[in-house]
N, CA and C atoms as an extended XYZ file, in Angstrom:
507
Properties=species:S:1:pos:R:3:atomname:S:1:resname:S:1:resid:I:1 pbc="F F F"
N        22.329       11.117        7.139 N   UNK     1
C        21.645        9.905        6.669 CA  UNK     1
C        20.669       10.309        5.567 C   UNK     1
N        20.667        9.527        4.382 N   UNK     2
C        19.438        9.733        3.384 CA  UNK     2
C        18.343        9.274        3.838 C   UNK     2
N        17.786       10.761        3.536 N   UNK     3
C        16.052        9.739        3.568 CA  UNK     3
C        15.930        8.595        2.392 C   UNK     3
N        16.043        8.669        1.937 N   UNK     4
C        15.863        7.273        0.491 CA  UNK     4
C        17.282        7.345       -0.014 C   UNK     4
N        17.595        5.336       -0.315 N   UNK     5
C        18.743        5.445       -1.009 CA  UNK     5
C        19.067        5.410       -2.259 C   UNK     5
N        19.595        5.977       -3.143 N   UNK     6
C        19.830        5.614       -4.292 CA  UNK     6
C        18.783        7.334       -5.249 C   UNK     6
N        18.449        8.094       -4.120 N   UNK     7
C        17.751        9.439       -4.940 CA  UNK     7
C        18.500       10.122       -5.036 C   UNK     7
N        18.490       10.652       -6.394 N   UNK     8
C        18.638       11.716       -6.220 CA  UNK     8
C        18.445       13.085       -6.052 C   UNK     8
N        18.604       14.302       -4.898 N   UNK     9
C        18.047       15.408       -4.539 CA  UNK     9
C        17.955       16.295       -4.894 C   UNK     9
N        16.798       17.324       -5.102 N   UNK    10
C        16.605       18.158       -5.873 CA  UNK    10
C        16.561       19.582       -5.258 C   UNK    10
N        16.835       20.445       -5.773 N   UNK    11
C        16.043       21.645       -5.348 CA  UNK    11
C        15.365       21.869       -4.475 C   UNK    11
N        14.588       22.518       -3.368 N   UNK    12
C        13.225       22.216       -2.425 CA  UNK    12
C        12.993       21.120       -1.909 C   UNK    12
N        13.845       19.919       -2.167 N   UNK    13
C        13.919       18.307       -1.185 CA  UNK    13
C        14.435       19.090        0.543 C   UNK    13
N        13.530       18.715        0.996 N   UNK    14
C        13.613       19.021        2.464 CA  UNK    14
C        12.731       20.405        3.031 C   UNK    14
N        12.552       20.778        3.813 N   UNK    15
C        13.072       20.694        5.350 CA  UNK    15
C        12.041       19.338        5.814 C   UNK    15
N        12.935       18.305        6.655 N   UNK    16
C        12.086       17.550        7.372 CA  UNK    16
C        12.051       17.919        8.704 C   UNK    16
N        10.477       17.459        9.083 N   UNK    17
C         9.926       18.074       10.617 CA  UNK    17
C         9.604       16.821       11.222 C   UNK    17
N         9.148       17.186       12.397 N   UNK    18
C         9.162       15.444       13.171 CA  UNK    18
C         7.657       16.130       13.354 C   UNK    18
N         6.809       15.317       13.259 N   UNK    19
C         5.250       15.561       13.943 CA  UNK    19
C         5.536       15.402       15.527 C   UNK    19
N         5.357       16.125       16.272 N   UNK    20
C         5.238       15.736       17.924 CA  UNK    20
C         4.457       14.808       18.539 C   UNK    20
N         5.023       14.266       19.632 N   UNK    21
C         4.297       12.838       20.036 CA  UNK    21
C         4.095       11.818       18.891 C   UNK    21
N         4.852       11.720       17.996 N   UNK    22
C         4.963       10.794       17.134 CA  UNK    22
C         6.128       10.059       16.536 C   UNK    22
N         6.301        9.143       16.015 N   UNK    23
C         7.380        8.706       15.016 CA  UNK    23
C         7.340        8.901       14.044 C   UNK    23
N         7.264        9.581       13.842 N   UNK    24
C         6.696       10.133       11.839 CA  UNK    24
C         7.507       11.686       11.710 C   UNK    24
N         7.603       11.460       10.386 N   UNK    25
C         8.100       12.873        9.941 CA  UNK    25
C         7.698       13.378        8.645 C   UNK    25
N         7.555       14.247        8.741 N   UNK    26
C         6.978       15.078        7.174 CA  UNK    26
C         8.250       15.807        6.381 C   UNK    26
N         8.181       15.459        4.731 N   UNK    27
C         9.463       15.912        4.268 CA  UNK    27
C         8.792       16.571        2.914 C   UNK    27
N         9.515       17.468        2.528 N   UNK    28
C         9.106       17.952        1.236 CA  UNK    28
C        10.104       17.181        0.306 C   UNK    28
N         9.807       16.624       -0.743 N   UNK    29
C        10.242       15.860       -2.049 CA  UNK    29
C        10.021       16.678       -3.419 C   UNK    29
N        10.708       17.184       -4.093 N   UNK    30
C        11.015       17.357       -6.107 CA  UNK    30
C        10.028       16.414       -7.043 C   UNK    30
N         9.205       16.331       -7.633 N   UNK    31
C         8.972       15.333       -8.616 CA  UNK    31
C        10.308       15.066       -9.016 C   UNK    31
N        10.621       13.700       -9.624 N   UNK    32
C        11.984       13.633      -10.086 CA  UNK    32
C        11.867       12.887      -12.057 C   UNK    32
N        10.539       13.126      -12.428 N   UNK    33
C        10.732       12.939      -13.826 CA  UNK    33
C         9.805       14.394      -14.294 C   UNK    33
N        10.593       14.838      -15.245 N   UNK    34
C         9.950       15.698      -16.308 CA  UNK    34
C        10.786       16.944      -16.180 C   UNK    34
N        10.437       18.463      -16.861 N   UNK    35
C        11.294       19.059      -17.122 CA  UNK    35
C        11.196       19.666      -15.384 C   UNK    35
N        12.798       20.647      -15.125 N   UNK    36
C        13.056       20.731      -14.110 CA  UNK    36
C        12.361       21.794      -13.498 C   UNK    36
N        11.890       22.638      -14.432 N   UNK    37
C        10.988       24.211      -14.183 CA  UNK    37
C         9.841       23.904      -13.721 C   UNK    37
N         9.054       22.392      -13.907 N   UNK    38
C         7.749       22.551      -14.051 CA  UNK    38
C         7.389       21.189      -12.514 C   UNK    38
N         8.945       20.849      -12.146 N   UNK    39
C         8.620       19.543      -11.051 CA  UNK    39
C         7.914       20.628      -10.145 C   UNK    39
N         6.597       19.442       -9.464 N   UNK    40
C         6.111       19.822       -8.523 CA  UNK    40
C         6.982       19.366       -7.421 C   UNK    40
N         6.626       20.267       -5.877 N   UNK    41
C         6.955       19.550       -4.325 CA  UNK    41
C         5.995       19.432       -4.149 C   UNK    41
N         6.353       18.174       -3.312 N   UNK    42
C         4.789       17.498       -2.564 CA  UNK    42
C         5.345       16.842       -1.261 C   UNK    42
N         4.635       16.875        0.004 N   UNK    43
C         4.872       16.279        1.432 CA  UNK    43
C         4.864       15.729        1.021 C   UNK    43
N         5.276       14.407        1.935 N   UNK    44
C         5.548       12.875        2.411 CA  UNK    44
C         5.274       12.829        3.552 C   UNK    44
N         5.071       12.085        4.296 N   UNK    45
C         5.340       10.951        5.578 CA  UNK    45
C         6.362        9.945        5.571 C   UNK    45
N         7.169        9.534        6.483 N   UNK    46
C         7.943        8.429        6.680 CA  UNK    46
C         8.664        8.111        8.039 C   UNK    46
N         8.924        7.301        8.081 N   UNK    47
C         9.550        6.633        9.234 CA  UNK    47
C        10.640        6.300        9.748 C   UNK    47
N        11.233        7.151        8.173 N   UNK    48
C        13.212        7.247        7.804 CA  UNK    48
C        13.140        5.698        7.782 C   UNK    48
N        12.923        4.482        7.213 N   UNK    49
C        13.452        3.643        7.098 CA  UNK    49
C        14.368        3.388        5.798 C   UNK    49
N        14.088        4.666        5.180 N   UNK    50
C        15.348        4.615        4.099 CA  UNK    50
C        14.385        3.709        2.871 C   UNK    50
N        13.849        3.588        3.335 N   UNK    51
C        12.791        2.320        2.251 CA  UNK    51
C        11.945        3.678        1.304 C   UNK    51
N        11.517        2.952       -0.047 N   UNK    52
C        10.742        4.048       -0.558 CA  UNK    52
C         9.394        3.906       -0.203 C   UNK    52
N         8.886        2.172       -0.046 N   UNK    53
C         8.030        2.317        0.238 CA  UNK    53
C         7.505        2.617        1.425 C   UNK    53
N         8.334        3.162        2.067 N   UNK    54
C         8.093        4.038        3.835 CA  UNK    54
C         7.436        5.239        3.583 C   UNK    54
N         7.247        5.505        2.319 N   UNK    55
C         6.990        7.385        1.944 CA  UNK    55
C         5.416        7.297        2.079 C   UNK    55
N         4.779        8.211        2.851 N   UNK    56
C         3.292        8.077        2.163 CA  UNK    56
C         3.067        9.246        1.973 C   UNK    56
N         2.207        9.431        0.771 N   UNK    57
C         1.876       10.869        0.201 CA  UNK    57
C         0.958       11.538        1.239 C   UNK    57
N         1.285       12.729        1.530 N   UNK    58
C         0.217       13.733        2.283 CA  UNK    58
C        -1.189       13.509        0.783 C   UNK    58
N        -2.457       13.382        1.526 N   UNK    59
C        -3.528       13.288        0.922 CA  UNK    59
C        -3.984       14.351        0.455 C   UNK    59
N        -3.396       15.742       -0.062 N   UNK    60
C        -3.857       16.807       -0.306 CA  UNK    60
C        -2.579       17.187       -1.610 C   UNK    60
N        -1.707       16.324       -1.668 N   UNK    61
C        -0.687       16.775       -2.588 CA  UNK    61
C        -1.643       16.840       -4.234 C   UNK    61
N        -1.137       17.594       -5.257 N   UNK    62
C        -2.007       17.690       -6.019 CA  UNK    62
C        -1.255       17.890       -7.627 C   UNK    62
N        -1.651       18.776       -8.320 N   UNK    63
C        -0.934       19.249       -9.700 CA  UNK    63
C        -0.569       20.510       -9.203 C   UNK    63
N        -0.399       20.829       -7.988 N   UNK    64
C         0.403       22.081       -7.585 CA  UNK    64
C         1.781       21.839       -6.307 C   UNK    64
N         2.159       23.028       -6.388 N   UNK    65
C         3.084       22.965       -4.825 CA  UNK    65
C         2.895       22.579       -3.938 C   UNK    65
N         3.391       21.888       -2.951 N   UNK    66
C         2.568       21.327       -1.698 CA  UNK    66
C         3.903       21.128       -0.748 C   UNK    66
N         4.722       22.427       -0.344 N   UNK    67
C         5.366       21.642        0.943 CA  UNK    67
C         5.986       22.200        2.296 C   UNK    67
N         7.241       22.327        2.809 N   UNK    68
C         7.479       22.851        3.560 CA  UNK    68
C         6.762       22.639        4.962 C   UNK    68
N         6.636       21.549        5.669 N   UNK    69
C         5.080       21.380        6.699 CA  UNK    69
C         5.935       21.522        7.967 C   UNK    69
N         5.296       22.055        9.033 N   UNK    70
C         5.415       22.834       10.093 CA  UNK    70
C         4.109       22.131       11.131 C   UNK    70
N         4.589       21.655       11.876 N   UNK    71
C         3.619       20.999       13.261 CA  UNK    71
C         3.328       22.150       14.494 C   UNK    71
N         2.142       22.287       14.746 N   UNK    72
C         2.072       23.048       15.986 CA  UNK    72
C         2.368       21.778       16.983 C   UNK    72
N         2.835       22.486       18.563 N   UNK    73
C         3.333       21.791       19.739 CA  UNK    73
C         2.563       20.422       19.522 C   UNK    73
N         1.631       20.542       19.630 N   UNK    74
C         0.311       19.466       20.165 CA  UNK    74
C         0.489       18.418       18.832 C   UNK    74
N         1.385       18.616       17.534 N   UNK    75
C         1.097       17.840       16.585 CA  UNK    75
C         0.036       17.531       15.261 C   UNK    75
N        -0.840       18.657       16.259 N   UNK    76
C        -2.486       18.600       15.503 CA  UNK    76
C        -2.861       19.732       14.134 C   UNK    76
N        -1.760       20.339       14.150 N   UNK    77
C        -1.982       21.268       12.852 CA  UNK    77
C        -0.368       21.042       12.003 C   UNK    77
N        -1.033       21.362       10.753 N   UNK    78
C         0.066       21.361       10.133 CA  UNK    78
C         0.241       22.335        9.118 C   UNK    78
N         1.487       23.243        9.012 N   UNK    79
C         1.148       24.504        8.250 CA  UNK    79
C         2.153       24.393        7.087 C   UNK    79
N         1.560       24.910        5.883 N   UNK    80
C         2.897       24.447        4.861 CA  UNK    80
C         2.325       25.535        3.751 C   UNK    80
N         3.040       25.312        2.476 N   UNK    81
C         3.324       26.638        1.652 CA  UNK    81
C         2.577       25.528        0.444 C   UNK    81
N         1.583       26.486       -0.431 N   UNK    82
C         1.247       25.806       -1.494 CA  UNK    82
C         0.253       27.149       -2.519 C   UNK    82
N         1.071       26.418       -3.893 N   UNK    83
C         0.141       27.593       -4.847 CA  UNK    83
C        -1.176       27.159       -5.559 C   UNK    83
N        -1.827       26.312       -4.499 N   UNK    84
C        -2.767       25.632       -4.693 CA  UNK    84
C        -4.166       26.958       -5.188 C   UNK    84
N        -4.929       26.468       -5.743 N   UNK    85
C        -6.217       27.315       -6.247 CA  UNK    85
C        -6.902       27.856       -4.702 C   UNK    85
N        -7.177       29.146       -4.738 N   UNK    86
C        -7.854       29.753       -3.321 CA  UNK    86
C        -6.715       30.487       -2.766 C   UNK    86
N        -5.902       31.280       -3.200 N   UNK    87
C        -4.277       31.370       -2.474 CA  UNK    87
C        -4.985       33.188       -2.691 C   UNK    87
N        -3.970       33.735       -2.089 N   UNK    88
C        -4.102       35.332       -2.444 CA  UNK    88
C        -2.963       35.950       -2.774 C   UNK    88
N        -1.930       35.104       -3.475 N   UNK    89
C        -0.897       34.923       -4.567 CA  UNK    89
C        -0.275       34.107       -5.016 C   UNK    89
N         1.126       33.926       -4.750 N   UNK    90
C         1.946       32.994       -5.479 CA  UNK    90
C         2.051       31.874       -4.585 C   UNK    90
N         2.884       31.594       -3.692 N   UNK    91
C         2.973       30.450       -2.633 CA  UNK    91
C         2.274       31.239       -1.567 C   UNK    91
N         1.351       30.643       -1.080 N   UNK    92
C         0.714       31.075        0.032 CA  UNK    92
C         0.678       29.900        1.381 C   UNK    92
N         0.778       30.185        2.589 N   UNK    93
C         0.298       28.909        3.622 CA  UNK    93
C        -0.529       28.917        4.188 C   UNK    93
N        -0.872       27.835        4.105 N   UNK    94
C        -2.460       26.756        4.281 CA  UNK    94
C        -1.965       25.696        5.648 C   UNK    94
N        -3.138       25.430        5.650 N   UNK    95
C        -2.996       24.751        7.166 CA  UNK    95
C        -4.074       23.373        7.031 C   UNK    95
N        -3.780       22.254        7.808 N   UNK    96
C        -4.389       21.482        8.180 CA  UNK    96
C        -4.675       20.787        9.541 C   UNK    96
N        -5.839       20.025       10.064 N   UNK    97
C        -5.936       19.591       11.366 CA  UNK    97
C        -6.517       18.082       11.166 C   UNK    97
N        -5.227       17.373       12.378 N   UNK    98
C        -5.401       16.012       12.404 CA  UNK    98
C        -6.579       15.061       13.071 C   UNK    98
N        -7.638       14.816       12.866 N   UNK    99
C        -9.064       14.704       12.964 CA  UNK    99
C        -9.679       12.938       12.930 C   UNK    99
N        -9.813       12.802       13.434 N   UNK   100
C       -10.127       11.331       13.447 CA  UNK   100
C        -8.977       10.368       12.585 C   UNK   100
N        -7.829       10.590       12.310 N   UNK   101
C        -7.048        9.950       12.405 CA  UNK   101
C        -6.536       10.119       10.621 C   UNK   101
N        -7.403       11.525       10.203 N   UNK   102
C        -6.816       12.129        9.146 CA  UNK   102
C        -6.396       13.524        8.790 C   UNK   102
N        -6.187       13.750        8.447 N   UNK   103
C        -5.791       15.150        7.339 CA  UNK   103
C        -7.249       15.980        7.040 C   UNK   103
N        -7.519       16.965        7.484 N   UNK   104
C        -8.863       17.830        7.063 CA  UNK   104
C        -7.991       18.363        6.014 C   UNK   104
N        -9.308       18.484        5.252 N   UNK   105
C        -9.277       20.192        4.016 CA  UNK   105
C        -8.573       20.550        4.194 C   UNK   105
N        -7.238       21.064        3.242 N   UNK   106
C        -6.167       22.146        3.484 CA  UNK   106
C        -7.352       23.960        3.335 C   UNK   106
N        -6.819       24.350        4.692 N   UNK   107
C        -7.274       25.997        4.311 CA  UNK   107
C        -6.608       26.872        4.761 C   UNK   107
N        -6.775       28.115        3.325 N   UNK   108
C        -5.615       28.862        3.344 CA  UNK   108
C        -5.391       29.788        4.739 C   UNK   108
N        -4.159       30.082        5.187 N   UNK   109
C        -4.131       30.990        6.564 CA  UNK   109
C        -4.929       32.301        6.634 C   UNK   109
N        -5.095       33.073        5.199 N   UNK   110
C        -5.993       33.560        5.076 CA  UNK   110
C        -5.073       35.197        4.864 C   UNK   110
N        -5.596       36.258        4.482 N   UNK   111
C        -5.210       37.625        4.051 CA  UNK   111
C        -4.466       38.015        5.100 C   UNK   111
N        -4.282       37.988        6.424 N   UNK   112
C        -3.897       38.826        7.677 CA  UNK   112
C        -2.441       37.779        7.514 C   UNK   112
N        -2.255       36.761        6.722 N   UNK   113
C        -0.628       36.312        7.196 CA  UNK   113
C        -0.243       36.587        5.591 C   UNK   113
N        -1.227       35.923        4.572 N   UNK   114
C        -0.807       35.666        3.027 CA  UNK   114
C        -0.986       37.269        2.103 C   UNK   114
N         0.009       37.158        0.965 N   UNK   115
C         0.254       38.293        0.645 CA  UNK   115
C        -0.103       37.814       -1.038 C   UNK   115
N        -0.209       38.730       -1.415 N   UNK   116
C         0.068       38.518       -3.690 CA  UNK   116
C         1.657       38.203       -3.568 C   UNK   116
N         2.485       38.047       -2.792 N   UNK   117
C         3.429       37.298       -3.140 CA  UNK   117
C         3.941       36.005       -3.011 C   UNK   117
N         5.010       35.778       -2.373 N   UNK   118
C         5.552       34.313       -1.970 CA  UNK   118
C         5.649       34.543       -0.302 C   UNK   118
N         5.068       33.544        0.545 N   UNK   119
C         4.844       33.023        1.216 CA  UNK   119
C         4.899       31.921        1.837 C   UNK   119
N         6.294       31.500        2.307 N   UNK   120
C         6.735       30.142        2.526 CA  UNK   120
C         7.676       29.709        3.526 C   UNK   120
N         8.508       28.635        3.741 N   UNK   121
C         8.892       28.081        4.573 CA  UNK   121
C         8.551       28.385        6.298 C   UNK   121
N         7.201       28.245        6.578 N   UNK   122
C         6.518       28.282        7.723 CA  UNK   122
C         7.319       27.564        8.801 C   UNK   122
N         7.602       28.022        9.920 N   UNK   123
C         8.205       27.345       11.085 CA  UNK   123
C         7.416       27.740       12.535 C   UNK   123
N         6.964       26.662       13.427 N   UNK   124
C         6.307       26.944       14.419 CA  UNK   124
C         7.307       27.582       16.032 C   UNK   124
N         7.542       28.007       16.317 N   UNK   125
C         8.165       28.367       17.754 CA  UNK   125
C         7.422       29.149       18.796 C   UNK   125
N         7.110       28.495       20.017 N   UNK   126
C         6.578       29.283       20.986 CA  UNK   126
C         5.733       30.422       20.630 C   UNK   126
N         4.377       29.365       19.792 N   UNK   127
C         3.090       29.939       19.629 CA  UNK   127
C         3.028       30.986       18.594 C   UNK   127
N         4.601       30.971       18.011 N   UNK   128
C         4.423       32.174       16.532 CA  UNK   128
C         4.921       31.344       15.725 C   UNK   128
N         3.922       31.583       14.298 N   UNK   129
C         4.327       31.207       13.513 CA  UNK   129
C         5.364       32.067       12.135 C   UNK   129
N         6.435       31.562       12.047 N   UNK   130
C         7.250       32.140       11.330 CA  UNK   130
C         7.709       31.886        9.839 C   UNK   130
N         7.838       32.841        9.305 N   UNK   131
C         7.949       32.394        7.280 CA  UNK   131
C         9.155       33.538        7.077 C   UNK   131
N         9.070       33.004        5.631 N   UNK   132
C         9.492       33.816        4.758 CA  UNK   132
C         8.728       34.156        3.538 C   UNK   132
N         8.577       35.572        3.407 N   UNK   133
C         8.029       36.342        2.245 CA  UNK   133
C         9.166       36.850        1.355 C   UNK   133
N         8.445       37.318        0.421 N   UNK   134
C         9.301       38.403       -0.615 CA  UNK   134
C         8.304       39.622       -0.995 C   UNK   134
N         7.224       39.551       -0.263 N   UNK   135
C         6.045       41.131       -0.314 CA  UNK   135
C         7.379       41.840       -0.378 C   UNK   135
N         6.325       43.284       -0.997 N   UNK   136
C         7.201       44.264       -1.533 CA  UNK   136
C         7.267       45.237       -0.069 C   UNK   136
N         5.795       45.332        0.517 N   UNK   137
C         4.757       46.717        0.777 CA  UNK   137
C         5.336       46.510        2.746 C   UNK   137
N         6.179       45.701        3.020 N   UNK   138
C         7.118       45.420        4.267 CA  UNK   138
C         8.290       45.374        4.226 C   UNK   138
N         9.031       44.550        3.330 N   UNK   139
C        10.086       43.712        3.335 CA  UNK   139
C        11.093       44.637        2.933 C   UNK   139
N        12.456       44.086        2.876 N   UNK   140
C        13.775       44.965        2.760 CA  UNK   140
C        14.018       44.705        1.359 C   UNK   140
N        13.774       43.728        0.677 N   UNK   141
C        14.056       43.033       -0.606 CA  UNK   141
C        14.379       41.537       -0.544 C   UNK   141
N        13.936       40.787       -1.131 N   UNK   142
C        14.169       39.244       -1.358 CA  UNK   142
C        13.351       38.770       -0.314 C   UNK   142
N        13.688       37.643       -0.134 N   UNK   143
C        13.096       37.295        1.581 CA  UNK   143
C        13.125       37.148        2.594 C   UNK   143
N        12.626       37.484        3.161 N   UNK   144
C        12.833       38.632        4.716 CA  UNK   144
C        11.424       37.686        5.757 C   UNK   144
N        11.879       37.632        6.979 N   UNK   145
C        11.505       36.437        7.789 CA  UNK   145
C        10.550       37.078        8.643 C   UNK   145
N         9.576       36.884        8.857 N   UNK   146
C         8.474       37.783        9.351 CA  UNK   146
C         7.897       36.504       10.431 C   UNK   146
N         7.313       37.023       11.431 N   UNK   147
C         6.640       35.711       12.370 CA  UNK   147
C         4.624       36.782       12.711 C   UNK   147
N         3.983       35.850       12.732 N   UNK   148
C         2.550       36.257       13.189 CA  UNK   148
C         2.489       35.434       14.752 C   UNK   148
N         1.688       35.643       15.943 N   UNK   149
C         1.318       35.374       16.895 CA  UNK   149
C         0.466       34.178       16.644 C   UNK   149
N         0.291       33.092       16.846 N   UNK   150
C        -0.933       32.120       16.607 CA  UNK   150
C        -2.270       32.291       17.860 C   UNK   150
N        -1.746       32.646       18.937 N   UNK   151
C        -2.667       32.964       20.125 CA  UNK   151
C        -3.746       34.151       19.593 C   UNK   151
N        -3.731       35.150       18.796 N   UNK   152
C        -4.457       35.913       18.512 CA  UNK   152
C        -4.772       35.669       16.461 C   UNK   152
N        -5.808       35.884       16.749 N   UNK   153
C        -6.821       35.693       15.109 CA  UNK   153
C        -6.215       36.898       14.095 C   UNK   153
N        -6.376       38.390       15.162 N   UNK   154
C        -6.177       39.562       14.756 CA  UNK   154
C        -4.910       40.025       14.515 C   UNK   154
N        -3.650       38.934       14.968 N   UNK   155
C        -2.437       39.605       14.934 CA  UNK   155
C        -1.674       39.661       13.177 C   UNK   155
N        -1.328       40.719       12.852 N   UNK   156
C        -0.740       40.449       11.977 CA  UNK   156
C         0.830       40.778       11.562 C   UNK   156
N         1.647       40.137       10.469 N   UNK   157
C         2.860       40.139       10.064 CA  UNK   157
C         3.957       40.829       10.493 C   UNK   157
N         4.958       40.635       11.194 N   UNK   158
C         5.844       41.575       11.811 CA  UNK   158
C         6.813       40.886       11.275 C   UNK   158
N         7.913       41.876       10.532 N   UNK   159
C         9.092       41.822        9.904 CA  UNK   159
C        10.151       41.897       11.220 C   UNK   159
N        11.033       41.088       10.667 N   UNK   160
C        11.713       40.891       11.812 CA  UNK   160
C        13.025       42.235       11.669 C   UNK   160
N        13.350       42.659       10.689 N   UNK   161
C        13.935       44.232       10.465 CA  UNK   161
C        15.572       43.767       10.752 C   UNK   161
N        16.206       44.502       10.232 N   UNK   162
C        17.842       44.313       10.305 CA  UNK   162
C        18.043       44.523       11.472 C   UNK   162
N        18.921       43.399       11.897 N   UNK   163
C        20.237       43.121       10.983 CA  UNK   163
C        19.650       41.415       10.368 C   UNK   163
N        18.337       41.232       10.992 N   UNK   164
C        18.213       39.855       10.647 CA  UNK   164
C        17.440       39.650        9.220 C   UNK   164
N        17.486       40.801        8.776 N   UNK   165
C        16.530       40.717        7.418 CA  UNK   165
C        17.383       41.698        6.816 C   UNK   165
N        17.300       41.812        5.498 N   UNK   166
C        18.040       42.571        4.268 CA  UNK   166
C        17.866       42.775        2.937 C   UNK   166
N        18.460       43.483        2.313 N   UNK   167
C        18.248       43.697        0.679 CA  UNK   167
C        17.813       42.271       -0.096 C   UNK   167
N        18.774       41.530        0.342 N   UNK   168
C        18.794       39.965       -0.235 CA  UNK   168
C        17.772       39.448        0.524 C   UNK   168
N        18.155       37.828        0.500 N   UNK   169
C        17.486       36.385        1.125 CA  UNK   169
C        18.167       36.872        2.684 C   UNK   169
């Protein structure tokens, strides 16, 4: 099923996540006018009614990257990839918490997960949070899927190592 009818999809359109305990879902979207190198992604909200005006912009989307969003269990955080100003490289993930019935400050996950490289497609599972990098100073080459512990502050980056990671993507 399309999320919207009559779009067309770009590059980085998707992954959609369901927020927990909710009817809502968060989707990453392409700008779809201007040149193709320079479209930003930016979340959404929607309700899949296929309607456009079902989309509502995440309140933090900006003149940068903004997507990929990842719900912890409870619904109340949301973790996503952005090369927003404050990063400690290229795509880094940032996090937010759902707070009186909004969106706090995006802030970045911070040096112990984010690298000077790319840092992205965040996925939550049984209290670890999991990405993909392309760091040099771990990884096998390209991007290679690493998960951090969320239960501990201090835990940091563990490569998940072949056969599930490799030269490539």
């Amino acid at each position: 099923k399309m999320l919207l009818r009559g779009r067309e999809y770009y590059y980085h359109d998707g992954p959609l996540e369901k927020r927990p305990n909710e009817d809502i879902y968060a989707v990453t979207l392409r700008e779809i006018e201007g040149l193709l190198y320079d479209l930003k992604m930016n979340i959404f909200f929607s309700k899949l009614t296929g309607d456009e005006e079902d989309l509502i912009p995440f309140k933090y989307n900006g003149n940068f990257n903004t997507g990929h969003p990842t719900f912890t269990d409870d619904g109340n955080r949301m973790y996503f990839a952005s090369d927003r100003p404050g990063g400690y490289g290229q795509l880094d993930l940032w996090y937010t918490d759902w707070v009186g019935g909004e969106w706090t400050i995006p802030k970045n996950a911070g040096p112990g997960i984010n690298s000077p490289s790319n840092d992205l497609y965040p996925k939550i599972c049984n209290d670890r949070l999991f990405f993909s990098s392309d760091r040099r100073d771990q990884g096998y080459g390209g991007l290679d899927l690493y998960y951090v512990s969320l239960l501990s502050a201090n835990d940091y980056p563990y490569n998940l190592r072949a056969p599930i990671n490799s030269a490539y993507d």
